[in-house]
C-alpha positions as CSV (number, residue, x, y, z in Angstrom):
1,X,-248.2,-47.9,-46.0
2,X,-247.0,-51.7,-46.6
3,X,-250.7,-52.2,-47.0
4,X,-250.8,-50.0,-49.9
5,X,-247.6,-51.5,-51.4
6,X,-248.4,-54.8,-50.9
7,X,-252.2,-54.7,-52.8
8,X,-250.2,-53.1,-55.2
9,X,-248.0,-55.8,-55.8
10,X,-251.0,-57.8,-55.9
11,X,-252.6,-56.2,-58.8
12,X,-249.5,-55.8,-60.8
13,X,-248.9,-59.6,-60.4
14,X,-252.4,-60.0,-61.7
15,X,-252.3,-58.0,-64.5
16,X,-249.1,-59.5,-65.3
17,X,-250.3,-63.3,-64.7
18,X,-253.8,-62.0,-67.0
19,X,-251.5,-61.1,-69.9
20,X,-250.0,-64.6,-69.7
21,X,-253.0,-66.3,-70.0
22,X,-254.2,-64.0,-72.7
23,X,-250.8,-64.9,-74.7
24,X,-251.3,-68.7,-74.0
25,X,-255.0,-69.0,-75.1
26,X,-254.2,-66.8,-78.6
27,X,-251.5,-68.9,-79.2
28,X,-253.3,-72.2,-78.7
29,X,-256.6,-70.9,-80.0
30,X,-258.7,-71.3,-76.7
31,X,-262.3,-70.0,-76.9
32,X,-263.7,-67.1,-74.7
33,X,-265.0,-69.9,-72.1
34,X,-261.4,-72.1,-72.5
35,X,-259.6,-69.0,-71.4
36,X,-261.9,-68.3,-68.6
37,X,-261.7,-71.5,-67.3
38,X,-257.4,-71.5,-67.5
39,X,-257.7,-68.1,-65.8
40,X,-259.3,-69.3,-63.0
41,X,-257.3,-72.6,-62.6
42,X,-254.2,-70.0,-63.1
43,X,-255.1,-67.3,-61.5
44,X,-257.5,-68.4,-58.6
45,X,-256.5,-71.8,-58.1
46,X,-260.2,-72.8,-58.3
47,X,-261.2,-76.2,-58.5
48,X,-263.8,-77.9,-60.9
49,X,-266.5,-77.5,-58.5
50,X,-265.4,-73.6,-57.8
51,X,-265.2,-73.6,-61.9
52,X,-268.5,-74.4,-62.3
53,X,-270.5,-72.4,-59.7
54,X,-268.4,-69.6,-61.1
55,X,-269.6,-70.0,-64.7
56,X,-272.9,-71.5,-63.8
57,X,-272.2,-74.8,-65.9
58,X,-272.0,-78.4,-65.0
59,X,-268.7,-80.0,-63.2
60,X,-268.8,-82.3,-66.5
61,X,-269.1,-79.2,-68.7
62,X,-265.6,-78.2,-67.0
63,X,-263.9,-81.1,-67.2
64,X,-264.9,-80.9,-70.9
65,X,-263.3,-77.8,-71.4
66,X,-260.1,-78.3,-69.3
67,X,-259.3,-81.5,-71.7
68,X,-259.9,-79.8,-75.3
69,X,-257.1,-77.1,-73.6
70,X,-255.0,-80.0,-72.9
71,X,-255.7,-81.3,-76.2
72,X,-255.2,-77.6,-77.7
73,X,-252.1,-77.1,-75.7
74,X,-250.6,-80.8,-76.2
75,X,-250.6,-82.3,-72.8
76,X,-252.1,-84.4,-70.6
77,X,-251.9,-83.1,-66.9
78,X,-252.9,-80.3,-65.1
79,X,-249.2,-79.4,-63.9
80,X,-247.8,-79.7,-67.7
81,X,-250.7,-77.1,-68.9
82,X,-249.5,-74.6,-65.9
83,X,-245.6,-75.3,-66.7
84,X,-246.5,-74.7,-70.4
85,X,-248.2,-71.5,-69.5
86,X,-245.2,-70.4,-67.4
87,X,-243.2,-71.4,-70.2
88,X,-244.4,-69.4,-72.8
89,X,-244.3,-66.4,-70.7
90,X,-240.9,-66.2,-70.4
């Protein structure tokens, strides 16, 4: 039974960590792909390399997207954008 309990603690946490990132990217305008990419970072902890096998793009094309969300999202490091996205969730 703590099996059961703990996957679904698992997928509440998701669901709830999926809204936040759904909330962030509306309220800084991300695209489809911008919001993906967060997701992952967020979610996953997957790194550029990880980003890009998953999406099928270049490790360039990644870093592309992760700076226009900093840009988007007004910061300029990694750890700011996740403490942003924490942020607005509360």
């Amino acid at each position: 039974m703590p099996h059961v309990q703990e996957n679904s603690v698992r997928i509440i946490h998701h669901k709830g960590v999926h809204s936040v990132i759904t909330q962030f990217a509306a309220i800084h305008q991300l695209t489809n792909r911008e919001s993906e990419i967060i997701g992952l970072i967020a979610m996953n902890g997957y790194s550029n390399k990880e980003i890009a096998d998953h999406c099928n793009i270049s490790e360039k094309t990644v870093k592309v997207h992760i700076d226009k969300i900093m840009v988007k999202a007004g910061t300029r490091s990694m750890r700011k954008l996740l403490a942003t996205i924490i942020c607005n969730s509360v």
